[in-house]
C-alpha positions, 0 to 999 in steps of 0.5 A: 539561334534556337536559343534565342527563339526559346527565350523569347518564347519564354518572355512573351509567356511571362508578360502575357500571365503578368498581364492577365494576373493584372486584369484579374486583379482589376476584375476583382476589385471592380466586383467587389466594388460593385458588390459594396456600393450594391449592399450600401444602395439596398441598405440606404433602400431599405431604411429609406421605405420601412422607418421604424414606428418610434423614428415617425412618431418623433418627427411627428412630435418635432414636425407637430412642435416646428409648425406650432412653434413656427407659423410661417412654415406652411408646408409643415402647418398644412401636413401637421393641420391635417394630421391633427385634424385627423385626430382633434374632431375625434376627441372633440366630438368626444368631449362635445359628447360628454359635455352635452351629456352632462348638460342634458342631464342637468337640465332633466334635473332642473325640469323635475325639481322646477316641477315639484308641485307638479309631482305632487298633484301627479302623485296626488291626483284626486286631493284638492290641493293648494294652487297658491303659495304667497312666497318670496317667488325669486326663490324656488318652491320645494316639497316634502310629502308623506302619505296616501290620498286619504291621508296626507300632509306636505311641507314647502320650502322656499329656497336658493336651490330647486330640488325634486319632491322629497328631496334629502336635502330638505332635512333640516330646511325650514317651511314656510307652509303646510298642507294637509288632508285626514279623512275619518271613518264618520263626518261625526269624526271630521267635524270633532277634528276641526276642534271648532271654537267659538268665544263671544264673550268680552268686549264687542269690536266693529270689525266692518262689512258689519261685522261684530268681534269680540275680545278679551285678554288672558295671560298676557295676550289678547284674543279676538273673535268672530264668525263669518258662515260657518266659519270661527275666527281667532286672532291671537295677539302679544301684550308685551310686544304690542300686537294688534288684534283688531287691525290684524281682524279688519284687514282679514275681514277685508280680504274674505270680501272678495276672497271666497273660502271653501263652504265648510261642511259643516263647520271652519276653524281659522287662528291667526296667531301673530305671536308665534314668530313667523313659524310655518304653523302660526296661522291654521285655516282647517275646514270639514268636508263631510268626512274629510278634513283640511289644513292649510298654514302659513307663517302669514296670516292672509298667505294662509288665507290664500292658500285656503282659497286656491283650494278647489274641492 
């Protein structure tokens, strides 16, 4: 009987660890369980809150790339839209910036050149200077300069661009008129300077407003010559081109009757020479002003008699 109890005891002992050994090893597995599924949620947790720069950058591009691609996706075009307008006011502003910059400055460069005889009387602003300046006026007044205001000279050009006073750019151009003012130590001085030349001799011509001319040939030309006050005045004429000289005399004669010259102090020189070519040179009016003496030309003749009368001394 104590046999029989003993093993029985024995076999309630082994069943009892079987079963615990059993529980143990649930117990471990659930842990373990456990503690995977706990690294795997702190792994999806910590991808999902701290994406690398790179990654944002690339669905940045490929969501930017969707929207644009792809206009009905609202959703995507409303968070791109104000990415991007985060960023495009920024560089736009810039090149706004920029554009208007470069626009301000063009157009303070197109004032000044626009205004290059207004430097010239800035610089010269106790020198008569010319007002008028007869020219094709669909082109732009440009000038060069030299001197001080007790002597000076300038050039004008007319051309397709505008340019600042004493430009480069003015190298090589060609004038179409001329300027300038000498001042001499003694009026004796001015008035040798203005080389006055007077000829009555040769055949009398009625030049109107009763007016006499005189005129005469010489080495292929023919000379024209007259006086109006204290005012010598020459027309030169090619034969072999057949230039007029008397019609070129009326039509100035008929322009000085309305037109008012400076008063010469004391003497006037004007030659008009309609052989030279249209150069800016051609046609001279200079006059003494006591001890100052001008020089107005112009490659037409009553162009540089119109410049001369807008001289205001």
């Amino acid at each position: 009987m104590k046999k029989w109890v003993t093993l029985a005891i024995a076999a309630f002992a082994l069943a009892g660890c079987s079963q615990g050994n059993n529980q143990a090893g649930q117990s471990k597995d659930s842990s373990q369980t456990t503690v995977s599924t706990a690294q795997s949620s702190t792994t999806v947790t910590e991808a999902t809150t701290d994406p690398s720069p790179e990654v944002a950058t690339e669905n940045t591009s490929t969501s930017e790339s969707e929207t644009n691609s792809n206009p009905s996706s609202a959703p995507a075009e409303s968070s791109t839209s104000g990415k991007s307008s985060s960023k495009m006011p920024e560089s736009t502003a810039t090149s706004s910036s920029k554009a208007t910059s470069e626009t301000s400055s063009s157009a303070s460069g197109d004032n000044q050149t626009a205004d290059a005889l207004a430097q010239l009387k800035e610089k010269f602003a106790n020198v008569s200077l010319p007002t008028t300046f007869p020219r094709d006026e669909s082109l732009h007044l440009n000038i060069a300069e030299t001197g001080d205001e007790n002597k000076m000279s300038a050039l004008f050009y007319n051309l397709e661009q505008a340019l600042v006073l004493d430009s480069q750019k003015l190298n090589g151009e060609t004038p179409f008129a001329y300027f300038a003012k000498t001042t001499y130590e003694t009026s004796g001085k001015a008035k040798e300077a203005v080389n006055y030349n007077y000829d009555d001799g040769g055949r009398k011509v009625d030049l109107g407003h009763d007016i006499a001319g005189y005129t005469q040939g010489a080495a292929g030309s023919t000379y024209l010559s007259w006086k109006e006050g204290n005012w010598a005045l020459t027309v030169r004429g090619n034969n072999a081109e057949g230039q007029d000289t008397v019609a070129a005399a009326k039509e100035i004669v008929d322009y000085l009757e309305t037109a008012f010259l400076p008063v010469p102090q004391a003497v006037g020189q004007i030659v008009i020479d309609l052989a030279a070519g249209g150069n800016y040179d051609a046609n001279t009016v200079t006059w003494q002003a006591d001890t100052v003496v001008y020089q107005v030309s112009h490659q037409e003749p009553l162009a540089a008699l119109k410049m001369a009368v807008s001289v205001a001394d």
